[in-house]
C-alpha positions as CSV (number, residue, x, y, z in Angstrom):
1,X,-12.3,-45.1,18.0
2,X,-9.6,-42.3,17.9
3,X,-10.9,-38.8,16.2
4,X,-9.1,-37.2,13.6
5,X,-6.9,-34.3,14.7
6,X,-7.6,-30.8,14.6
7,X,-7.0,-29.2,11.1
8,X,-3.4,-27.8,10.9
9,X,-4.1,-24.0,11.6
10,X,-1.4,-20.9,10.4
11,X,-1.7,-17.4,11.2
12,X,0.4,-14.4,9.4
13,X,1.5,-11.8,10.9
14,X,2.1,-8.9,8.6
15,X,4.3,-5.6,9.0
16,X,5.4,-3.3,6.3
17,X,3.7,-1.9,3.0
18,X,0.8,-2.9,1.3
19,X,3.0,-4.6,-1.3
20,X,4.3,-7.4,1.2
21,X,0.5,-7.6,2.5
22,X,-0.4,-8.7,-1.1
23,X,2.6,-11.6,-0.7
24,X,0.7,-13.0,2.6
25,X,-2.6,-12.5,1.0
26,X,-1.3,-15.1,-1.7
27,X,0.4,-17.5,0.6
28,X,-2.5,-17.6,2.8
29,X,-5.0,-18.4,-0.3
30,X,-2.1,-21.0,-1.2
31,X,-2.9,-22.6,2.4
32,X,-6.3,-22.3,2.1
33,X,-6.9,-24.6,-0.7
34,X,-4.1,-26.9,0.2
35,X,-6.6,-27.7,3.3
36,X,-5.0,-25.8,6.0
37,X,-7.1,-23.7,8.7
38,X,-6.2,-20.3,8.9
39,X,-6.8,-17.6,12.1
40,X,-6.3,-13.8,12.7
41,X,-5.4,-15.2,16.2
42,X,-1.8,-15.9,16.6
43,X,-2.5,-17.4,20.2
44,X,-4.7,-19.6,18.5
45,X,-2.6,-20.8,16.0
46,X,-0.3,-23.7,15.1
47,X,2.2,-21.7,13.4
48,X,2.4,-18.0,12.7
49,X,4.9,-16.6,9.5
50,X,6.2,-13.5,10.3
51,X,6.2,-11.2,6.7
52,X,8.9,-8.9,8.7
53,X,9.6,-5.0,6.6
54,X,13.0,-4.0,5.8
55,X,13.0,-0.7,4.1
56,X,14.4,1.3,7.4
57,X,15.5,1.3,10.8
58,X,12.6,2.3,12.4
59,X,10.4,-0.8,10.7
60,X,13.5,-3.2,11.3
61,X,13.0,-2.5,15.2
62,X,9.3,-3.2,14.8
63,X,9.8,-6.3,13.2
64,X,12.5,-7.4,15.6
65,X,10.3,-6.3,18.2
66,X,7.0,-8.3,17.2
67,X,9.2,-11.9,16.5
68,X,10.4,-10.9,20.1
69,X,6.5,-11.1,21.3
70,X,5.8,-14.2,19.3
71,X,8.2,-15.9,20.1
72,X,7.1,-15.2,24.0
73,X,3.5,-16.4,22.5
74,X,5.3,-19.8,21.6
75,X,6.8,-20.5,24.7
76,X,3.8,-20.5,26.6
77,X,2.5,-23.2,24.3
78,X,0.7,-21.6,21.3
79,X,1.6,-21.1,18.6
80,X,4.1,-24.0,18.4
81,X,6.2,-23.2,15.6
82,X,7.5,-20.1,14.8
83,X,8.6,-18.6,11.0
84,X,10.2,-15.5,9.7
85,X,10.5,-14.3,6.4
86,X,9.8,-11.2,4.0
87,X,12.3,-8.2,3.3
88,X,14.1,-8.7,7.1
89,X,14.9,-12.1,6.6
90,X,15.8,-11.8,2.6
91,X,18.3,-9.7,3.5
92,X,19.6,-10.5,7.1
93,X,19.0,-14.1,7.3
94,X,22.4,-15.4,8.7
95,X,22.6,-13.1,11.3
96,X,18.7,-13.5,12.4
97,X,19.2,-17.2,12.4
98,X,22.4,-17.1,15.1
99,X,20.5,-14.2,16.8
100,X,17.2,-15.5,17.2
101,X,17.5,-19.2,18.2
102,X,13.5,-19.4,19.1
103,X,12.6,-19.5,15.4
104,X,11.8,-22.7,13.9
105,X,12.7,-21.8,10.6
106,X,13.6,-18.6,8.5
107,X,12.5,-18.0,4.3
108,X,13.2,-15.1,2.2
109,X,10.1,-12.8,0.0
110,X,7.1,-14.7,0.7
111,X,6.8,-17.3,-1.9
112,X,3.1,-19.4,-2.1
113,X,4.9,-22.5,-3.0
114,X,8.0,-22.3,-1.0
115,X,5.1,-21.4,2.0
116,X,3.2,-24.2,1.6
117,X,6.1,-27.0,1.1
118,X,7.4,-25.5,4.4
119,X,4.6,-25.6,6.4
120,X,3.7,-28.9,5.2
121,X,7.1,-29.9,6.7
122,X,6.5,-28.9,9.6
123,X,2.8,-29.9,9.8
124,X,4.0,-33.8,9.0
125,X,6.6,-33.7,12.0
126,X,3.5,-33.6,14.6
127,X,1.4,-36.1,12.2
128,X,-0.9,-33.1,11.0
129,X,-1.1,-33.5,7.2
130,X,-4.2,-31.5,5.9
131,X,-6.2,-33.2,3.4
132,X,-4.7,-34.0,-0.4
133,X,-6.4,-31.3,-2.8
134,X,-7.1,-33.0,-5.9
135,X,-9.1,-30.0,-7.9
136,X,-6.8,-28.5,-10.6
137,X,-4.3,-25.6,-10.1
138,X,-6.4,-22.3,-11.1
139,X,-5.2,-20.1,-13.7
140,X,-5.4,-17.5,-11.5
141,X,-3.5,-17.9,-7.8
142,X,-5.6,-17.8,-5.2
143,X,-6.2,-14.9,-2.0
144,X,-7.5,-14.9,0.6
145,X,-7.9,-10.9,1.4
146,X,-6.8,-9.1,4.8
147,X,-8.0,-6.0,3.8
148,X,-11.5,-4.9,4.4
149,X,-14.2,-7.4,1.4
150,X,-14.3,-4.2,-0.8
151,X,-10.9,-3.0,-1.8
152,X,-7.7,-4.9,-2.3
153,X,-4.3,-4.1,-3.1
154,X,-3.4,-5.0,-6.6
155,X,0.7,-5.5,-7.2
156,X,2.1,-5.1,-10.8
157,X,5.4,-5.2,-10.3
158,X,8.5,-7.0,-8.1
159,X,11.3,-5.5,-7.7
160,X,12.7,-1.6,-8.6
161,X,15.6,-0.7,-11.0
162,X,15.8,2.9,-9.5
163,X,19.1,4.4,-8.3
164,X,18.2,6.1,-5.6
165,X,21.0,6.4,-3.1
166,X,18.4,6.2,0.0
167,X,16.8,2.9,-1.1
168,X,17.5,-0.6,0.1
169,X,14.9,-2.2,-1.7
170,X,17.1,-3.6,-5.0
171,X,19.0,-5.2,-2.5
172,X,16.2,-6.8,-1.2
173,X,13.8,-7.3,-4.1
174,X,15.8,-7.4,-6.7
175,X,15.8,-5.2,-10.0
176,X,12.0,-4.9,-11.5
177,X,10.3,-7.6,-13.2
178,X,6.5,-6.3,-14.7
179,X,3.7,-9.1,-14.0
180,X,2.0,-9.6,-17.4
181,X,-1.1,-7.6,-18.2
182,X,-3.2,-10.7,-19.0
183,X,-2.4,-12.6,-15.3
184,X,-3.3,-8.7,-13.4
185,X,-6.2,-8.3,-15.9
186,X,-7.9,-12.2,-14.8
187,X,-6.6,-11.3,-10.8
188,X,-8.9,-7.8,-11.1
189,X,-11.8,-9.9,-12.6
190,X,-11.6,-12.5,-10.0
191,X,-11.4,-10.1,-7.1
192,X,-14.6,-7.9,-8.6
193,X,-16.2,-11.4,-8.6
194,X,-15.6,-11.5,-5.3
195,X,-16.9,-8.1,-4.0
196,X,-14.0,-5.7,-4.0
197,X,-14.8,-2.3,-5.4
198,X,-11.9,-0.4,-5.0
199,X,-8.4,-1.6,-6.7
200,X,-5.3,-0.1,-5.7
201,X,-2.3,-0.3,-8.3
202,X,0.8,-0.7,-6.3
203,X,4.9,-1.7,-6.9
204,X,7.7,-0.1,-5.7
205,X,7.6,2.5,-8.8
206,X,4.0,1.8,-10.9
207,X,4.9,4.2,-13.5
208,X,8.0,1.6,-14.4
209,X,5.6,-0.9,-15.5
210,X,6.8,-2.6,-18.4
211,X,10.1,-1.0,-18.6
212,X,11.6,-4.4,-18.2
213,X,9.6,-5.7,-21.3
214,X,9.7,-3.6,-24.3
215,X,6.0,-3.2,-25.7
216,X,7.5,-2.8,-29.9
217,X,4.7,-3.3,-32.0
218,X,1.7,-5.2,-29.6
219,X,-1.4,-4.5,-29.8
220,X,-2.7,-2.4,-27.0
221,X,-4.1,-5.8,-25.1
222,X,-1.1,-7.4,-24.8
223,X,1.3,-4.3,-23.9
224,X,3.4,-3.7,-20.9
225,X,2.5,0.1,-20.4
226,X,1.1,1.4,-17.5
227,X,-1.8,3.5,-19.6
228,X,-2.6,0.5,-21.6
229,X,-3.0,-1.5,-18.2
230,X,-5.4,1.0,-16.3
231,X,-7.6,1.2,-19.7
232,X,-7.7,-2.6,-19.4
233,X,-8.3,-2.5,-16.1
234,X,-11.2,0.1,-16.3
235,X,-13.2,-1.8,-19.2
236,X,-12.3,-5.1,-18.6
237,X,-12.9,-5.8,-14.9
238,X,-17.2,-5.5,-14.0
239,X,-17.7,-4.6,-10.5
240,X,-15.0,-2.6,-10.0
241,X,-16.1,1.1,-9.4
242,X,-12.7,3.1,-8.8
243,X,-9.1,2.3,-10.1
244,X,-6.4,4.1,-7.8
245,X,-3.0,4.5,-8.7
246,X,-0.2,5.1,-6.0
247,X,3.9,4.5,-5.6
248,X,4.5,6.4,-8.4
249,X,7.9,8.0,-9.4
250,X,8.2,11.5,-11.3
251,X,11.1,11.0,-13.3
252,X,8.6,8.1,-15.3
253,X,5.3,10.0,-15.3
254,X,4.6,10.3,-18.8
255,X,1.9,12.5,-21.1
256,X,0.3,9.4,-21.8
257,X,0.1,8.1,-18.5
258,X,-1.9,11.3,-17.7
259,X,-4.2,11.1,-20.8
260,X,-5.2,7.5,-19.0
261,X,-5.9,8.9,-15.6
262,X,-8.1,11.4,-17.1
263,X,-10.1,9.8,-19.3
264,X,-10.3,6.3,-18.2
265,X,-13.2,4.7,-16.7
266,X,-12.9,4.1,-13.2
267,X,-10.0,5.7,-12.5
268,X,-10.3,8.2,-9.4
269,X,-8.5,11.7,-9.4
270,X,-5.7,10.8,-7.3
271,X,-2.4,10.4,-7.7
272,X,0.3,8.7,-4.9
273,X,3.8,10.8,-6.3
274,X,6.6,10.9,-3.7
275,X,8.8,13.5,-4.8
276,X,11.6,13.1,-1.8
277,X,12.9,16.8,-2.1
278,X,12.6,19.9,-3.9
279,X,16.7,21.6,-3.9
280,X,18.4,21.0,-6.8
281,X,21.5,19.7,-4.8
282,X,19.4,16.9,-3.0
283,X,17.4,15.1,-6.1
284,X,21.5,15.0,-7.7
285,X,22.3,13.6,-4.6
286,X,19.5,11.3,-3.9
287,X,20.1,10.2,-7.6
288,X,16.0,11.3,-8.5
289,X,16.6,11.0,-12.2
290,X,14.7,14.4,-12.4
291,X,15.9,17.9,-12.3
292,X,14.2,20.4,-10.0
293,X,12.9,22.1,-12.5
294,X,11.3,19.5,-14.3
295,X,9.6,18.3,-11.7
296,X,7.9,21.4,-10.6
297,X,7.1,21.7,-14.4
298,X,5.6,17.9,-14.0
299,X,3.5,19.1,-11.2
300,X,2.1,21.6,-13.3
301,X,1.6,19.5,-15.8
302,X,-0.6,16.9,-14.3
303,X,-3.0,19.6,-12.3
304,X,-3.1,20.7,-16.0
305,X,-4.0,18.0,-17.6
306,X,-6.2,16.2,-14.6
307,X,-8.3,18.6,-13.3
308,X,-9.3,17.7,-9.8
309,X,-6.4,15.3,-9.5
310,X,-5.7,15.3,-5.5
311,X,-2.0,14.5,-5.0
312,X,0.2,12.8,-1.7
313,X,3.6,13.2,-1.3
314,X,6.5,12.0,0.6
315,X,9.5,13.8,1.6
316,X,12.6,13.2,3.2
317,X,14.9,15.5,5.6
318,X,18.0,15.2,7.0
319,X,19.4,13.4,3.7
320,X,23.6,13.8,4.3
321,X,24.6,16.7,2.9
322,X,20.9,18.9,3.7
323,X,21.5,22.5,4.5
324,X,19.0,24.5,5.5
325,X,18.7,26.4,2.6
326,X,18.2,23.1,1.2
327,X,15.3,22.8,3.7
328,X,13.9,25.9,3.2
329,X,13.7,25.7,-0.2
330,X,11.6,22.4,0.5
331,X,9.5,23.8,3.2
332,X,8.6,27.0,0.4
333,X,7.7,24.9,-2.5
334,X,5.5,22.5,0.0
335,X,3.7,26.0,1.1
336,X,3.4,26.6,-2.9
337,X,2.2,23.3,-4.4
338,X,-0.1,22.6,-1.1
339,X,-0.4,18.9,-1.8
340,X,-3.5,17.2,-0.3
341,X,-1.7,15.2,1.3
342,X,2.4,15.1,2.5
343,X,4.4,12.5,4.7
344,X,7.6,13.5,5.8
345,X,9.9,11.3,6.7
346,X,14.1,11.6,8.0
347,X,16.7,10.0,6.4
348,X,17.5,6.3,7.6
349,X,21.0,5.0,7.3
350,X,20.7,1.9,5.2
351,X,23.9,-0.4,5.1
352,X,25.3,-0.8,1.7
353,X,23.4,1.7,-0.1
354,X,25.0,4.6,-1.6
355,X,23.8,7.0,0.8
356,X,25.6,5.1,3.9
357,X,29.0,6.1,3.2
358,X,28.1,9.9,2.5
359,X,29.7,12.5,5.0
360,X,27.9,15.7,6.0
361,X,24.9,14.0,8.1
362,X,22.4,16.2,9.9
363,X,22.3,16.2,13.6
364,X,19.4,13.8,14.6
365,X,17.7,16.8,16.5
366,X,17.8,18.8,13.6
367,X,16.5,16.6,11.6
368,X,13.7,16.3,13.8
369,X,13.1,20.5,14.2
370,X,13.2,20.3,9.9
371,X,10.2,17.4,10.3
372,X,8.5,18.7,12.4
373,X,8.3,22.5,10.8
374,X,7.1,20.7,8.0
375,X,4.6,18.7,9.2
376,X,3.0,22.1,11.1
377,X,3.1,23.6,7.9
378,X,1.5,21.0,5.7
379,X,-1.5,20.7,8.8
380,X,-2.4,24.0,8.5
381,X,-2.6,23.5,4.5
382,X,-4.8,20.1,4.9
383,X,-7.6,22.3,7.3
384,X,-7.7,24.8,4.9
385,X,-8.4,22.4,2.1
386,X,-10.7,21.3,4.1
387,X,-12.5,23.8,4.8
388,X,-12.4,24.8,1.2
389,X,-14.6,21.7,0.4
390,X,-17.3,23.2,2.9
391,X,-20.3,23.2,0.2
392,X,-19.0,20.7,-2.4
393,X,-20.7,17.7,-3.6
394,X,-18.7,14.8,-3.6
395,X,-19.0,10.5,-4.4
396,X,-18.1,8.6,-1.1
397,X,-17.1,4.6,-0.7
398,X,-18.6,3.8,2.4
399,X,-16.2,2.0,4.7
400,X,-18.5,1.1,8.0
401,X,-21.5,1.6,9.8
402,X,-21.3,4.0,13.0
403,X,-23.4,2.2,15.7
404,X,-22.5,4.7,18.7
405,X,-21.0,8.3,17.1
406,X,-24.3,10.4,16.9
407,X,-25.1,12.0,14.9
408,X,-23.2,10.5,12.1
409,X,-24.2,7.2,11.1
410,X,-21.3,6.1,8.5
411,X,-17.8,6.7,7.7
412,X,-16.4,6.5,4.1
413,X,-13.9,7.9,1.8
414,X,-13.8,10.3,-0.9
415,X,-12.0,9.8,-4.0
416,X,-9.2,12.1,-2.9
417,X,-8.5,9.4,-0.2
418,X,-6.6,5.9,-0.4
419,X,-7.3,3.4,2.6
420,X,-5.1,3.3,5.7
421,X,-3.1,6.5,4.5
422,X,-5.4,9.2,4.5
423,X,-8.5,10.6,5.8
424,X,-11.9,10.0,5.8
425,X,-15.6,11.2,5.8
426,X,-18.0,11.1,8.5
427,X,-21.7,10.8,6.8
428,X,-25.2,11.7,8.7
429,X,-28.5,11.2,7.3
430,X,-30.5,13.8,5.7
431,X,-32.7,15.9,7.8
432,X,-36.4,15.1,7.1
433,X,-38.2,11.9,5.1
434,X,-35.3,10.7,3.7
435,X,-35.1,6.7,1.7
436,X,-35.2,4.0,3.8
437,X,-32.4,2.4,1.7
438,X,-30.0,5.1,3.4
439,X,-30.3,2.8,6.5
440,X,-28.9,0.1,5.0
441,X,-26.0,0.8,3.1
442,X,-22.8,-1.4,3.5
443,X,-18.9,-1.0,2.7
444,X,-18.3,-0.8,-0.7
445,X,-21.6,0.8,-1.6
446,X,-20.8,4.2,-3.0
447,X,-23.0,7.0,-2.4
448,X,-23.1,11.2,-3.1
449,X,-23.1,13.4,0.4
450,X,-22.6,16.8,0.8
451,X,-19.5,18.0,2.5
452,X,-20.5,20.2,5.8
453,X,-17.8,20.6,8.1
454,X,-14.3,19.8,8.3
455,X,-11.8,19.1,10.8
456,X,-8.0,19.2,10.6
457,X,-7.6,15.8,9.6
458,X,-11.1,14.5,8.7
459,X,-14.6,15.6,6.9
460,X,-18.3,15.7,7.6
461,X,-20.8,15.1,5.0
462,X,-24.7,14.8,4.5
463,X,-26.1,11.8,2.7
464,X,-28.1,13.1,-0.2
465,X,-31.1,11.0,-0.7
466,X,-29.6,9.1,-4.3
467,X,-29.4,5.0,-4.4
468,X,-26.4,3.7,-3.8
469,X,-24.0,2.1,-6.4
């Protein structure tokens, strides 16, 4: 009697920001229930998807780079079929397909449905159908999470409507278009179910939300507005514990989007603002939609009206046209604000947007002297915040147990911290009789510690002997 076959098993492979993570977290719950095996293991795999970034040159390489290695993968046997898609291949799809013969097949954005029809293809060429799924569509589409169980990336948004003369990503995404507050609100309920704690708002511009879909005269639950969504999302979702807020764009930050970060439940002091530059002559030419001073008067503003709020930044040097008094402008008003956190980034010259066709660039060793005078500057301000916190009392979201780093026996985050992007806290236990239940704690719980050292780029706390939440 002949067996049945191995399941049909898929792997993604996922490069970019958290946004594009979000559309393989779908597609792979998509797979999931349709009955195909999935594994982190591309050697182990039948087919891998590449989700390949777009946004610059640098993560263009890095996506050419990694089908280059897969595709070595798949011709020593595993996996067997080979697909691209994401921003790369939305945008430069003819000329990957006659470049890159070793790909089976090639999609745009990351679509569940257009996922699963294609991998069903190609599942029925070698006789592998996965078994029919005859339970009911849910209301809410499935993920299956990549990230750590206890936070998740939440995306509100597709697309941008921004003019910014830099950015590639209308051509590739398309203008915005605002998920409906109902559908986000049911997706943050469903993911609390299933043990995250932390939810992270992301689009390409957050504070946009809704912009596309005029709110008139709705009552509060059903409008697109940013504020109304993170008061929503604070009351409406149990098992949450913070509400995070990053990709947001100054020219949109409005007094009642502060009002919600400060009063809403959940919602953690922190605030992801890329400003890009500080010169008047750059935001005009960047196309910023915010005067200089307005957005120094912003900053104000929100450490006004959000007391505690712990901002990141990006900037970007070497835009065409930079002059170092341009840059030293910048590099004075970073030494002024002294964000908690700043990534600095040179300009990439992206084909067909506004930018590409401007004269005046910066020599490519000047742009890096500019970066990395910043990024010496903005180190010395992070160990000094630091160090400031020496003494403080602060919440932490424990991300792992620390088996083998004596003495510390966790590492966590504080609320001035997103995942992946920022720095963390390294927790010991009390001196002395302390609760056994400090032994035990897990990712996600969230505890209180005292901060007692600080490094350049990390923290050191003491547990203080409280239960866990």
């Amino acid at each position: 009697m002949t067996g049945r076959s191995p399941p049909y098993t898929v792997s993604f492979v996922t490069l970019g920001c958290a946004k594009n993570l979000v559309d393989s977290e779908r597609a792979l719950g998509a797979l999931e229930r349709e009955g195909f095996a999935l594994t982190t293991e591309p050697a182990e795999a039948d087919l891998i998807v590449v989700n390949t970034c777009g946004f610059i040159e640098a993560a263009k390489q890095e996506s050419v780079e990694e089908i280059l290695r897969l595709a070595a993968l798949k011709e020593e046997g595993r996996p067997r079929r080979l697909v691209v898609a994401g921003c790369l291949s939305q945008r430069y799809r003819a000329q990957l397909e006659a470049e890159l013969p070793e790909v089976d097949r090639f999609l745009g954005l990351v679509d569940p449905a257009e996922t699963v029809a294609l991998v069903r293809s190609l599942a029925a060429l070698e006789q592998r159908e996965p078994p029919a799924c005859s339970s009911p569509a849910p209301a809410v589409p499935p993920r299956r999470l990549t990230t750590p169980a206890h936070y998740a990336w939440l995306k509100i948004a597709e697309g941008c409507s921004n003019p910014c003369t830099f950015c590639a990503i209308p051509l590739m995404r398309g203008r915005l278009r605002s998920v409906e507050p109902d559908v986000l609100v049911a997706e943050a309920q469903l993911l609390a179910a299933g043990g995250v704690r932390e939810l992270i708002l992301v689009a390409q511009d957050t504070t946009h939300y809704g912009a596309d879909r005029p709110s008139g005269d709705r009552p509060p639950a059903e409008r697109f507005r940013l504020p109304d969504l993170l008061r929503r999302l604070g009351t409406e979702a149990p098992g949450l514990a913070w509400l995070r807020l990053m990709y947001a764009y100054p020219a949109h930050v409005t007094d009642e989007l502060l009002e919600a970060l400060a009063d809403t439940p959940k919602v953690v002091p922190y605030l992801d603002l890329p400003i890009q530059h500080t010169s008047e002559r750059m935001l005009a030419a960047m196309r910023r939609s915010i005067t200089a001073d307005r957005q120094r008067a912003l900053l104000e503003r929100i450490w006004e009206r959000v007391p505690g709020i712990a901002l990141r930044t990006s900037v970007i040097v070497g835009f065409p046209g930079e002059r170092e008094a341009d840059f030293l402008e910048l590099l004075e008003a970073v030494r002024t604000f002294r964000f908690e956190r700043l990534g600095v980034f040179p300009w990439s010259a992206e084909e067909d947007t506004p930018a590409f066709t401007l004269p005046d660039r910066v020599e490519p060793a000047e742009v890096e002297r500019r970066r990395t005078e910043l990024m010496q500057v903005q180190a010395g301000i992070a160990a000094q915040r630091n160090r400031d916190l020496e003494g403080t009392l602060t919440e932490v979201l424990v991300e792992e147990r620390l088996d083998d780093l004596v003495p510390f026996h966790y590492l966590g985050r504080t609320p001035a911290d997103a995942p992946e992007v920022d720095q963390g806290i390294y927790l010991e236990l009390p001196a002395g009789a302390f609760p056994e239940r400090l032994r035990h704690l897990r990712p996600g719980d969230i505890v209180r510690a005292e901060v007692v050292g600080a490094t350049d780029f990390d923290l050191e706390g003491v547990l203080l002997p409280e239960p866990p939440r």
